[in-house]
Residue, then its C-alpha position, 0 to 999 in steps of 0.5 A: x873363026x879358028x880359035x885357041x884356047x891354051x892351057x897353061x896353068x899346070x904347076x908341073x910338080x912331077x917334073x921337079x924344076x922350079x918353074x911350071x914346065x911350060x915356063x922352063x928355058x931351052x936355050x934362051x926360050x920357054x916351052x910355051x914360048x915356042x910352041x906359039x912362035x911355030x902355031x900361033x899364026x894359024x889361028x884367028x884368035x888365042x885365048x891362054x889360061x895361065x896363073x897371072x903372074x907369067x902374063x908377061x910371057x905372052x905379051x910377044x903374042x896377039x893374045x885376045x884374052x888371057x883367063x886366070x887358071x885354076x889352082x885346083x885342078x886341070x878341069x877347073x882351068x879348062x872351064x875357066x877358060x871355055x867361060x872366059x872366051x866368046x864361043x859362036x856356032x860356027x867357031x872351031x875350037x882347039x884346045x891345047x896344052x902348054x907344056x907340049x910343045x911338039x905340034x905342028x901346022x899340018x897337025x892342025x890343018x888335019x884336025x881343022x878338016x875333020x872339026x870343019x866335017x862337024x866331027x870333034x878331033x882329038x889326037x889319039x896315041x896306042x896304048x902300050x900298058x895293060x889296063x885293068x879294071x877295078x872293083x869298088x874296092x879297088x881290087x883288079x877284077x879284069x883286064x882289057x884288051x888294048x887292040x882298040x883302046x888309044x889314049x886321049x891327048x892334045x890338041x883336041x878340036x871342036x865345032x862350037x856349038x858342040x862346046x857350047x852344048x857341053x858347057x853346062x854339063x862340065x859342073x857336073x863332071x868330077x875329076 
């Protein structure tokens, strides 16, 4: 079963409006509005982690669960929100951000048959800024070369038994 879990409980604070970005207008419609209006006949099931009081907001979509977000942190909602939703062996399961709206059906289907090869998908961008490594002072100690460094973003996908594994180590995991 191809299953959604959306991340939107971020509060936005460095984009400076007055609602969380993925609740910002543009022309009439939310960010996340319309993001689930161009992705969410993909999937089999959506489960949205979001602060309660912009439930509302997706009710104009077949969302199975919707998953009370963190107030502390992304990792914190992410964990909420891979606890609050069923998560079977065989699922494939795709996480995404709310406040990004630019993604596309067949950027789906290309994680789907990379996640379906059991090989967890994650969407990758170059690194353009040099990257340095610090000391336990905080003191830049060397740099990195950015020929094989990309950066990680969404959607990411995964095989549920993969998630399933991981879920007890994520208490562990400090962001």
């Amino acid at each position: 079963m191809k299953k959604l879990l959306l991340l939107s409980g971020g509060v936005g604070s460095r984009a400076g409006l007055s609602v969380p970005k993925q609740y910002h207008e543009i022309k009439g419609t939310t960010l996340v509005e319309s993001l689930l209006r161009e992705i969410s006949s993909f999937f089999d099931e959506l489960y949205v982690v979001a602060d309660p009081k912009y439930n509302n907001l997706f009710d104009n979509f077949n969302v199975k669960k919707m998953i009370k977000g963190s107030e502390n942190s992304r990792l914190d909602s992410l964990k909420n929100g891979l606890r609050g939703m069923p998560i079977q062996d065989d699922d494939l399961i795709f996480i995404h951000e709310a406040a990004r709206p630019k993604i596309k059906i067949d950027d789906l289907k290309k994680h789907q048959e990379l996640t379906a090869k059991k090989k967890p998908s994650v969407t990758t961008s170059k690194v353009y800024n040099t990257m340095f490594v610090l000391d336990e002072h905080g003191e830049i100690i060397d740099s990195i070369p950015k020929t094989n460094i990309v950066n990680g973003n969404n959607p990411q996908s995964y095989i549920g038994s993969d998630l399933i594994g991981i879920l007890p180590l994520l208490d562990n995991y400090v962001n």
